[in-house]
Steps between C-alpha positions, in 0.01 A plus 500: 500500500684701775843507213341647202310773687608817375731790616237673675446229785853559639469876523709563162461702215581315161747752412705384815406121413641618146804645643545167730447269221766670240736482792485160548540432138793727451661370852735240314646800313562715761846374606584525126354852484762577815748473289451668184746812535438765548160474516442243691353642842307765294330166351452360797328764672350582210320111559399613842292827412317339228348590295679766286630613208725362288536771274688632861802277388551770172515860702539700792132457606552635869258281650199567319251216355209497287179555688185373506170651553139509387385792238152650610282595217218768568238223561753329767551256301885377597723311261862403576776741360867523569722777532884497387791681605598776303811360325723728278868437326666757649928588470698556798830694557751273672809634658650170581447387112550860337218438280143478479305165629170449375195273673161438475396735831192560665439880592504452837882370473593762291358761789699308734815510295461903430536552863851307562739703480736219332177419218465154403853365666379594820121298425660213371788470788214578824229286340480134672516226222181386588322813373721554235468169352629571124803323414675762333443750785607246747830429292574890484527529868713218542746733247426829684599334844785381324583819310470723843779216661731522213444897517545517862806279481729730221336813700690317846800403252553833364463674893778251596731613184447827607613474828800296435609721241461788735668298774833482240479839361543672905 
């Protein structure tokens, strides 16, 4: 009997059995979910804060979940209700690109992207991968890092002209 006793008797909550069990079935796929580019240790992590969204893999979410709570009718009467993030399309202007990008955003990222001075490049290029977790955004700042190198390279390229062709001209 002591085996199929419930949750409860070892001091856990069935959302963390829940969370336990759905580990253990996806732990055969973890090495395979390693190495997925360039996703892969957004999936992974995303496996160890379960549960989430997976609507998270389509937009710059910035964190945020659904959430759950109880409504409270006048009587006190409480039935379960969920609150969403507040998720708009919304176009960005990208220096790096010269054009406008456009995601599926919740306001809170686009507050957060306002305030950058460098917009969405900056977001995208100082957000981890793990809280990022769309593809395409993850992509794009594997090009802006390389952009800013090859930028940063004809910038040193062009100093070193300069200076040799002033070096021949005295």
């Amino acid at each position: 009997m002591d085996h199929a006793a419930g949750p409860s008797q070892y001091g856990k909550s069935a959302d963390s059995m829940w969370a336990f069990r759905t580990l253990q079935r996806l732990a055969p796929t973890l090495p395979t979910l390693q190495r997925l580019a360039p996703i892969g240790s957004a999936l992974t992590s995303f496996v160890r804060h379960l549960p989430t969204m997976k609507r998270r893999f389509r937009g710059l979410y910035g964190g945020k979940h659904i959430q759950f709570g109880n409504q409270i009718s006048f009587s006190h009467r409480k039935t379960r209700r969920t609150w969403k993030p507040n998720v708009q399309y919304k176009r960005f202007w990208s220096e790096t690109y010269q054009r406008f990008l456009r995601f599926r955003v919740t306001t809170s990222v686009i507050k957060q992207v306002n305030r950058l001075k460098n917009g969405i490049d900056e977001y995208i290029k100082t957000t981890p991968n793990s809280e990022l977790l769309y593809p395409k955004a993850i992509k794009m700042k594997r090009n802006m890092r390389w952009h800013d190198k090859q930028r940063a390279r004809n910038e040193a390229l062009a100093a070193m002209e300069e200076a040799s062709s002033a070096a021949a001209a005295s």
